[in-house]
Every structure is written in structure tokens, then in C-alpha cells.
C-alpha positions as CSV (number, residue, x, y, z in Angstrom):
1,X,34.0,174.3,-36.4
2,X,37.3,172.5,-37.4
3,X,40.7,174.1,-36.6
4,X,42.5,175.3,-39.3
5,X,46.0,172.8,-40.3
6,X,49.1,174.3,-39.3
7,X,50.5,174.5,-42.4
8,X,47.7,177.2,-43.2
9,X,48.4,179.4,-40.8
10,X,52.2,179.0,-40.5
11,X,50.8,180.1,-44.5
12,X,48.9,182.8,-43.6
13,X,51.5,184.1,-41.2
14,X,54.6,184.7,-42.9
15,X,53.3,188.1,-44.8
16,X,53.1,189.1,-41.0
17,X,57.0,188.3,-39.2
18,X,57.2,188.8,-35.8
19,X,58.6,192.4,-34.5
20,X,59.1,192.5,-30.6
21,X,58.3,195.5,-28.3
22,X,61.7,195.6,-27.2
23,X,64.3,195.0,-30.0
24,X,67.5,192.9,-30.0
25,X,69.5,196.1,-30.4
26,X,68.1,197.4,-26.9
27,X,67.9,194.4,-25.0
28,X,71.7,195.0,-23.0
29,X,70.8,198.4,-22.6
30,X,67.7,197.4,-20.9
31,X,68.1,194.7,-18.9
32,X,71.7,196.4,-17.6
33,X,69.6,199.6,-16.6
34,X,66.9,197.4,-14.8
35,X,69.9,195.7,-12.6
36,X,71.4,199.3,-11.6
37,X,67.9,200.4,-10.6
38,X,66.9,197.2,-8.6
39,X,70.6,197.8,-7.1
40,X,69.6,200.9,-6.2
41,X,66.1,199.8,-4.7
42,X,67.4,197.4,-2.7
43,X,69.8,199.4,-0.9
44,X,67.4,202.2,-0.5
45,X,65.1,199.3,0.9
46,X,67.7,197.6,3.2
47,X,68.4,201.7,4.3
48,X,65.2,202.4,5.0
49,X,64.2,198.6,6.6
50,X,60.5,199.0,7.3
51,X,57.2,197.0,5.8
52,X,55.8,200.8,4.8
53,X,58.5,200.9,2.4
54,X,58.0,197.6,0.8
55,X,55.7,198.7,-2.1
56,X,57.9,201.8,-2.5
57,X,61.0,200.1,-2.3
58,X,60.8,196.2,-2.6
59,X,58.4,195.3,-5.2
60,X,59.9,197.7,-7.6
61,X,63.1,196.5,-7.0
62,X,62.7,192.4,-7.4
63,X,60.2,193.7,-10.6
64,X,63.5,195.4,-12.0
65,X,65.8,192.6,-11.1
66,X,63.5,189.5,-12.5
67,X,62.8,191.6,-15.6
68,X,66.2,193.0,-15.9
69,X,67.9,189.6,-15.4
70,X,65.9,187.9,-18.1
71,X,66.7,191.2,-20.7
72,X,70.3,190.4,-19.9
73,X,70.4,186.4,-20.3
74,X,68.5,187.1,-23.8
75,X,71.0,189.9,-24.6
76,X,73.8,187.9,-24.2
77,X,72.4,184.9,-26.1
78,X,71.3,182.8,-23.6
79,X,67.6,181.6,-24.6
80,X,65.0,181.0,-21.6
């Protein structure tokens, strides 16, 4: 079994462009609303400073702020 070149399936591809789950359009709106809610989070977490809160307040909140950071560097047209 031989791999095919890559000039066949750049070939085969290109009936077939790319669409992304979460569109160019929507990316500020995204990522900015991710920020706000891992602000809020993580002031509800440093509130409420206990390990029971961590999955209720900390996890969710650095999940928000890594994926809302990266929304907002690719929104503003910063590549990563």
C-alpha cells in the first residue's frame, strides 16, 4: 500500500474547502464572551476560596480563559 502524492489529494481536496465550526465573523464575539465568563469564575472562585469549588469554579474558568484568549489572538489577526 503506497501513499497517495500530495499533489493528488491537494487534487482531490479542493471540490471540498475548509469551513470551520466557529466562523471568522464570530470569533471576537466569542473569545471576548469566554474572557468575561473566566472573569467572572475566577472571582467567584477567589470568593468562595475552597478545593470543593475547584471543579465548579476553577476548571471552568482557566477552560474559558485558554480558549477565550486563543478566539481573541485569532480574531484580531494574530495567527498561533
Amino acid at each position: 500500500m503506497s501513499a497517495a502524492p500530495l499533489h493528488d489529494i491537494w487534487d482531490a481536496s479542493a471540490s471540498q474547502p475548509f469551513q470551520p465550526t466557529i466562523g471568522k465573523n464570530t470569533q471576537l464575539t466569542l473569545g471576548f464572551t469566554l474572557l468575561c465568563t473566566a472573569v467572572l469564575l475566577t472571582g467567584l472562585f477567589g470568593l468562595n476560596n475552597s478545593l470543593k469549588n475547584l471543579p465548579l469554579y476553577g476548571i471552568p474558568a482557566s477552560l474559558a480563559f485558554g480558549f477565550g484568549a486563543v478566539y481573541m489572538i485569532c480574531a484580531v489577526g494574530v495567527y498561533v
